[in-house]
C-alpha atoms as one frame of an Amber mdcrd trajectory, in Angstrom:
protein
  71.640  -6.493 122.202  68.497  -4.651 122.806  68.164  -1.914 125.306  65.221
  -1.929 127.374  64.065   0.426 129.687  62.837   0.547 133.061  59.243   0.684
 133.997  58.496   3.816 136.024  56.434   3.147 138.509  53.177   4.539 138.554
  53.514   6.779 141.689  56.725   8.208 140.693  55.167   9.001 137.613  52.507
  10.838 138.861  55.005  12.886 141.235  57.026  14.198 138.521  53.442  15.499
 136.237  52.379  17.129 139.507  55.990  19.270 139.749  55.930  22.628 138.282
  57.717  23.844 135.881  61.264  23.941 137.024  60.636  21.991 140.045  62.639
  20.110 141.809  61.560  16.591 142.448  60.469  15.680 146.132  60.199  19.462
 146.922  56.366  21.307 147.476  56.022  24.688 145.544  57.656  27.701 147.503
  54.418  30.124 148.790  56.374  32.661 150.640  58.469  32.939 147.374  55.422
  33.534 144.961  54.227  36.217 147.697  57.486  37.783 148.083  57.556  38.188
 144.230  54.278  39.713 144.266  54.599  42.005 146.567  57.703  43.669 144.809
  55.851  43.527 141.818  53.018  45.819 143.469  55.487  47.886 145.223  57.443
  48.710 142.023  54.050  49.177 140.587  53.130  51.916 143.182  56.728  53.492
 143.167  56.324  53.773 139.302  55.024  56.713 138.791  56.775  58.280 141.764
  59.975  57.289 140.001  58.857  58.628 136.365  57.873  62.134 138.416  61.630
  61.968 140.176  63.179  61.271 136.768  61.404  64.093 135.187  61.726  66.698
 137.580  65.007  65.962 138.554  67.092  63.631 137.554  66.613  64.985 133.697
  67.180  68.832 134.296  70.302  67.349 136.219  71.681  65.526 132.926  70.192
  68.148 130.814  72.375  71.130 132.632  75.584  69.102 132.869  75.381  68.714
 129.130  73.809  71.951 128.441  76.686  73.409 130.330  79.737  72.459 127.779
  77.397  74.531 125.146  77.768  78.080 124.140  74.918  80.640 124.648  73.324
  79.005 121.300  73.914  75.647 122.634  74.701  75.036 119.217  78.411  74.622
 119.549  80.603  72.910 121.657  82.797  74.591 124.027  84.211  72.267 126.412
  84.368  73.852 130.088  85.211  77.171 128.500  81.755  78.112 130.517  83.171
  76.733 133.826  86.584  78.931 132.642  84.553  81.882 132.054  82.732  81.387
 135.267  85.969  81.915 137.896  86.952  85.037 135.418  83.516  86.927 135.825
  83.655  89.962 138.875  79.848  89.389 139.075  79.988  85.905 139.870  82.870
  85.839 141.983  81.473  88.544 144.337  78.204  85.949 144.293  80.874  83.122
 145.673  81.689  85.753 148.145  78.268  86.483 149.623  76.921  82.678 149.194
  79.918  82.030 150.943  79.076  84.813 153.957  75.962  83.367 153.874  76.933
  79.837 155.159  79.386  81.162 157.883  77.011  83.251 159.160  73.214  82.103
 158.569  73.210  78.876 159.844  75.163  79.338 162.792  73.405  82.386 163.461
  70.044  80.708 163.111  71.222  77.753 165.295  72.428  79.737 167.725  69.241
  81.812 168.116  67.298  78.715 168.035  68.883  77.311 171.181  68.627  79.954
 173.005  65.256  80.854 172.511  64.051  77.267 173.274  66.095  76.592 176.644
  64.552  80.137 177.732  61.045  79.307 176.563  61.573  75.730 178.108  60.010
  76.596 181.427  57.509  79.220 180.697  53.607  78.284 180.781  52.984  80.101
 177.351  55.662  78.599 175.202  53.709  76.907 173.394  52.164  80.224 171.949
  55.722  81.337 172.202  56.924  78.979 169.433  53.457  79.570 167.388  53.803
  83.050 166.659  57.823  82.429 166.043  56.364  79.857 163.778  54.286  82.071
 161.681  56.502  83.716 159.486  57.070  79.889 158.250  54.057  80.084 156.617
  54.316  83.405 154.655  56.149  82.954 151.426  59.690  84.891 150.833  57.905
  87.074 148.091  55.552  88.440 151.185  58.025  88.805 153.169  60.857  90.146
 150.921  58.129  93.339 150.130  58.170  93.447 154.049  62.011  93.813 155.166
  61.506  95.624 152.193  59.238  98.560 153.359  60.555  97.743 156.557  64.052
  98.713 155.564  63.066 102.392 153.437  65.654 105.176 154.305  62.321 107.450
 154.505  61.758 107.220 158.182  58.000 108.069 157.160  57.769 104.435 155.355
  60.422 102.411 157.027  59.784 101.400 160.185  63.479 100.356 161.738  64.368
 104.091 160.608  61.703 105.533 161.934  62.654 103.901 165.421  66.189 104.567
 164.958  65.180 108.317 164.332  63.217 108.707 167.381  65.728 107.177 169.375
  68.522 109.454 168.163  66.284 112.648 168.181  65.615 111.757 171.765  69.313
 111.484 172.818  70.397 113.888 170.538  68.165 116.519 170.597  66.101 116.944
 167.830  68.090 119.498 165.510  66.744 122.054 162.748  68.394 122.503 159.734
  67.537 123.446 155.855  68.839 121.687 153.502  67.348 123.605 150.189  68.441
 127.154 151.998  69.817 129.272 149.952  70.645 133.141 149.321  68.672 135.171
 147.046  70.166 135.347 142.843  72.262 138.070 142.844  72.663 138.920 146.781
  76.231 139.516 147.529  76.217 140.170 151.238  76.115 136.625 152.142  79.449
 134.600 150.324  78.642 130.487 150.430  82.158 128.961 151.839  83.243 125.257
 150.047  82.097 123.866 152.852  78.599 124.463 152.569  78.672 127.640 155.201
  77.324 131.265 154.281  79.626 133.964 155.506  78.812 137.956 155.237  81.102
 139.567 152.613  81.787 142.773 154.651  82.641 142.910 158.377  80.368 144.480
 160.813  81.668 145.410 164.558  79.967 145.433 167.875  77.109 147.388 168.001
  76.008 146.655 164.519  72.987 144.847 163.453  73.528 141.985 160.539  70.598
 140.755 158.664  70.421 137.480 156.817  68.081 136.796 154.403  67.553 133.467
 152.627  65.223 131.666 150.533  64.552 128.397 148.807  63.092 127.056 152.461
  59.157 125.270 151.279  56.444 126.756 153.468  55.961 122.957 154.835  59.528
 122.623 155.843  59.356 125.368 157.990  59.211 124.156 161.791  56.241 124.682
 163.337  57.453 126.646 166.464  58.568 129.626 163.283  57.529 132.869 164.438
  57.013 136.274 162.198  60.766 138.144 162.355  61.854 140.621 164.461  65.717
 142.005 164.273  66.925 142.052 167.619  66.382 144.656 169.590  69.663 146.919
 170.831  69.965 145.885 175.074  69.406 148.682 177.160  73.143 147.723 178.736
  75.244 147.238 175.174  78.389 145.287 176.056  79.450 144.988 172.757  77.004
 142.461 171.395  76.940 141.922 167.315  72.878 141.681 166.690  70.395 140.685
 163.809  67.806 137.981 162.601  67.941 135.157 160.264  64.470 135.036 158.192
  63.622 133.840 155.250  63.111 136.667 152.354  60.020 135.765 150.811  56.731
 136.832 150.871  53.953 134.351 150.908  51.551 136.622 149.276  54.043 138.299
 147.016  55.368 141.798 147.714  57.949 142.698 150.094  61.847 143.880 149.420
  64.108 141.844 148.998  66.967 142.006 151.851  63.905 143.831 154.177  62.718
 141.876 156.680  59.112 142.541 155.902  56.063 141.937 157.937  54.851 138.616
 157.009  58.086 137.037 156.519  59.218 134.527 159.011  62.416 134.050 161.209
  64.427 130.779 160.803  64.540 129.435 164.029  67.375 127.085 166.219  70.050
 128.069 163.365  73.639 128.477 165.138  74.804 131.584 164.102  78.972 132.469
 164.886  81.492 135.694 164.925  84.604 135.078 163.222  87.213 137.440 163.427
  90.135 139.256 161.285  91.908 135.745 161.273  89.256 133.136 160.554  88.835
 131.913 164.040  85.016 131.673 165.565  84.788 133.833 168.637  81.628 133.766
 169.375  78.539 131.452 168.823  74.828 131.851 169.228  71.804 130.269 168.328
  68.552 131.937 166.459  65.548 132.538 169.284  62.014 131.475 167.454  61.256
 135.173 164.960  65.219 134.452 163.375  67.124 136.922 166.107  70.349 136.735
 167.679  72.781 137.986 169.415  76.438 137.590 169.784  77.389 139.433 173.121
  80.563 140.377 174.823  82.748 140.822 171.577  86.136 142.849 172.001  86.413
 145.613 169.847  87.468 144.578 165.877  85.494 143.598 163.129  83.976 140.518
 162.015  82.214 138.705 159.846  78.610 136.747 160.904  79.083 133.180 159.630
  75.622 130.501 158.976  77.820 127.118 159.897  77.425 124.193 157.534  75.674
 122.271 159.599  72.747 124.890 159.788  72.246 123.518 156.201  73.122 119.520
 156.181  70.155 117.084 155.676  68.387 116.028 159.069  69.447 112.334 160.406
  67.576 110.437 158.613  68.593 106.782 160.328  70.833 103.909 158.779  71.284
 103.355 154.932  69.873  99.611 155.499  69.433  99.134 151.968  72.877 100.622
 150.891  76.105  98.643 149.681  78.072  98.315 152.990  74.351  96.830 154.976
  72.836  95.324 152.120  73.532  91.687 152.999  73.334  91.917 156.652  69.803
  93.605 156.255  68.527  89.936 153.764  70.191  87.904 156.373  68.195  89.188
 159.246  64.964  88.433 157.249  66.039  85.185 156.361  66.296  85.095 159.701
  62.683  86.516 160.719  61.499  83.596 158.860  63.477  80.421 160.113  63.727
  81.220 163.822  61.197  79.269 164.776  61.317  76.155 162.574  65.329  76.263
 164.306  63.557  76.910 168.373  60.671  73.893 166.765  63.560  71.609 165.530
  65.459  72.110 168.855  62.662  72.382 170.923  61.707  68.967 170.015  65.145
  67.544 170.984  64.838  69.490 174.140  61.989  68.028 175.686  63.295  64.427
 174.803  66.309  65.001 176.752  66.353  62.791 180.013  65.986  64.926 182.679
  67.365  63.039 185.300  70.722  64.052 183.717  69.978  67.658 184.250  68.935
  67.532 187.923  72.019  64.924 188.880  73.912  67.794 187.531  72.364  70.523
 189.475  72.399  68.121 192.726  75.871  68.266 192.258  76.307  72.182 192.854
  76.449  73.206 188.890  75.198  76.439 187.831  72.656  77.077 185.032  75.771
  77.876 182.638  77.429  74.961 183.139  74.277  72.886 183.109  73.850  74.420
 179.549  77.377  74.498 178.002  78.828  70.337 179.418  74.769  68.692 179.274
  72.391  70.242 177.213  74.334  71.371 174.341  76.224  67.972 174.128  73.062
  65.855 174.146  71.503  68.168 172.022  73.953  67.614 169.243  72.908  65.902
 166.688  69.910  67.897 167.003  72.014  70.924 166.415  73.586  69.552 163.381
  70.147  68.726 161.493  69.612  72.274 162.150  72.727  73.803 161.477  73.042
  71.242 157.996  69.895  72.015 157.064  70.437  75.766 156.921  73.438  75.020
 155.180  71.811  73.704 152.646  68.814  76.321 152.072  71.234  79.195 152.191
  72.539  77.935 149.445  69.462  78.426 147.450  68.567  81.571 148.930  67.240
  83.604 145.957  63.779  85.502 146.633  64.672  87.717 148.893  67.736  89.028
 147.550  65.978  89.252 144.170  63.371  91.188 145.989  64.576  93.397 149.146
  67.722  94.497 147.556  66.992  97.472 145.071  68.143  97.506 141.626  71.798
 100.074 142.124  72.841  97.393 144.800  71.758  94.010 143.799  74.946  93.219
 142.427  76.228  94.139 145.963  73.831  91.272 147.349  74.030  89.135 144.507
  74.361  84.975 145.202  74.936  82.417 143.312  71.411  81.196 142.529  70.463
  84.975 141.670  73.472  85.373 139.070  72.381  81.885 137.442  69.555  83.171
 136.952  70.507  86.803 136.142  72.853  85.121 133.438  70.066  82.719 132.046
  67.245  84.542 131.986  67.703  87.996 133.585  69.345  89.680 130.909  72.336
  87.557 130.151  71.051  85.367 127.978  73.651  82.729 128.206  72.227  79.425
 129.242  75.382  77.541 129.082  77.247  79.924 131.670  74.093  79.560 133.757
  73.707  75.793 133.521  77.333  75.626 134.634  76.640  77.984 137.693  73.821
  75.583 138.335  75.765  72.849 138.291  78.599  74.766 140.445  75.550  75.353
 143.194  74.197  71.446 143.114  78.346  70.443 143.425  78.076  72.725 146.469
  75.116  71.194 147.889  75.586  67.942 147.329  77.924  67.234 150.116  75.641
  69.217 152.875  72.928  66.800 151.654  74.851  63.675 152.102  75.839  64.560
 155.619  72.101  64.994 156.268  71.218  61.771 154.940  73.854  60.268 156.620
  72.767  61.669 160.108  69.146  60.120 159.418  70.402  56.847 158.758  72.420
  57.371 161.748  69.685  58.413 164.120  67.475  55.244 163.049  70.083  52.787
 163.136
């Protein structure tokens, strides 16, 4: 029996030519859809070649490291982690662990702390503004400026370095300014002065009261000799002689040429402000005296006996000449406190911020209620300003880390593996010498392990803060 089939209607028929393709019968085309669509399509378009630049410059050297890493120093053959084995075995790079690790205890909490203080003090002051604009400023000068400053800054020469040259003048002026001579010496082939293994000169025969001992040394430069240095003149015998042991310290050389040697001639000079001591029969000092401005001295009041005239050693040690800032036991402290010259003020900024955000209705309820300006800081502000504090204090984290400039730069060559951290020995080991790309890609990938985690609590804190 035949089949026939329906007639479709003429409406219907028209309904279903109008659908699109995959439509659904009855139901109009979607235009927020087709917008939606399009606007992803224009956003991926933008974010393209934002995403190409972030896959080039970061996501590849990533990938390329890791793999680079299980290479040898060819990377021609395959080693495995030997390079991460090798890494934990090396003195150089665990004494890099050590500082990087010195430098997140200390930095960032340091830098934190600093940073809170200085913006609750400069909180109510008209010019803090200006305040937080200069502690700004060394934001702006790049670490290789300002390594070459802490740099100068630091010299031992108190001449050139400026911290020594206030440390000087502060000891100097507690101290007493002393004068010694380092290059002073006695004369090749003198035998009446005997240099003791501690660096004193000693006469080799005894003299007794009443005698006059004269001490001749060279190897003193004419512009090392103080200023106050007068022409020498043996001291003369005291009209009442109570036993006194007399003579003058000069220096034995003749600017012009001439003279005789061990003769204190006439344009020779006294050393001046040089103790000068009596030691007796049995090696004890009985008697101590210090040189008047032409060399002389005297050493009164001695009991009969003979002695010897000793030059102590510290009438030849080198002047104070401040701290060794740039020497093995200070060498890290010293980078730290330029790192620290130049974030200060993005820490007081950062907090600053948070600070004048804070409700301060809190703070004068608190202060109503009888509490101090301590306790209004340590159980209010602080607490509110917390997560404030720990963007700062993360973020610190997290560029200490890195911190490679200015321990590539302040710390001289002798001591840079005293200062050495972990981004400095990759790169000492890559390109610095070493030569060994697969030990440094697996340092690098040792510092991005360790940064990795301070970054995700960062991000996580943002997401927090907006949520």
């Amino acid at each position: 029996m035949p089949v026939t089939t329906p007639a479709v209607p003429p409406a219907t028929s028209r309904a279903a030519a109008s659908l699109p393709p995959g439509g659904t019968p009855g139901r109009a085309p979607d235009p927020v859809r087709r917008a939606a669509r399009r606007r992803r399509r224009i956003a991926v378009a933008f974010l393209f070649p934002a995403l190409l630049l972030l896959g080039a410059l970061v996501a590849y050297p990533i990938v390329f490291s890791v793999v680079r890493s299980l290479y040898d120093a060819s990377g021609d053959t395959f080693v495995g982690a030997d390079n991460y084995t090798a890494m934990f075995q090396d003195p150089a790079t665990l004494r890099a662990i050590r500082n990087s690790a010195i430098w997140v205890v200390f930095a960032p909490a340091l830098l934190t702390g600093l940073g809170l203080v200085l913006a609750v003090l400069t909180e109510k002051i008209r010019w803090k503004t200006a305040f937080k604009l200069l502690m700004f400023m060394p934001m702006a000068i790049s670490f290789l400026a300002a390594g070459i400053i802490f740099r100068l800054a630091y010299e031992q020469d108190p001449q050139r370095g400026v911290l020594n040259a206030i440390t000087v003048g502060i000891h100097d002026k507690v101290q007493g300014e002393s004068v010694s001579f380092p290059t002073a010496k006695t004369r090749i082939g003198d035998k009446r002065l005997v240099k003791g293994n501690d660096g004193s000169y000693r006469t080799a025969r005894s003299a007794g009261p009443g005698d006059t001992v004269n001490l001749g040394l060279v190897g003193v430069a004419p512009k090392d000799m103080p200023p106050q240095a007068r022409p020498a003149a043996p001291a003369a015998k005291s009209p009442a002689d109570d036993g006194e042991l007399r003579g003058v310290v000069y220096l034995d050389f003749t600017p012009r040429g001439g003279g005789t040697p061990g003769t204190v001639d006439r344009d020779e000079r006294g050393l001046p402000q040089l103790s000068v001591e009596a030691v007796d029969s049995h090696g004890k000092v009985v008697a101590t005296t210090t040189t008047a401005s032409d060399g002389s001295y005297r050493l009164p009041r001695l009991a009969p006996g003979s002695y010897k005239v000793q030059l102590p050693a510290k009438d030849f040690a080198a002047p104070y000449e401040g701290i060794s800032w740039l020497g093995p036991a200070l060498i890290t402290p010293a980078i730290i406190g330029a790192y620290m010259w130049i974030w200060t003020g993005f820490a007081l900024v950062l907090i600053g911020a948070g600070l004048s955000s804070m409700p301060r209705d809190v703070l004068e309820a608190a202060r109503m209620d009888g509490a101090n300006e301590w306790q209004v800081f340590r159980r209010i502000t602080v607490p509110l300003l917390g997560p404030v504090l720990g963007v700062v204090f993360v973020t610190m984290v997290i560029n200490v880390m890195k911190v490679f400039d200015l321990v590539y730069i302040i710390a001289p060559g002798p001591v840079q593996q005293d200062a050495n951290v972990l981004a400095l020995q990759m790169w000492l080991v890559s390109f610095g010498g070493g030569n060994n790309q697969g030990l440094g890609s697996a340092l690098g990938v040792l510092l991005l392990l360790l940064v990795v985690p301070a970054m995700a609590l960062n991000i996580r804190r943002f997401r927090r803060s907006q949520s």
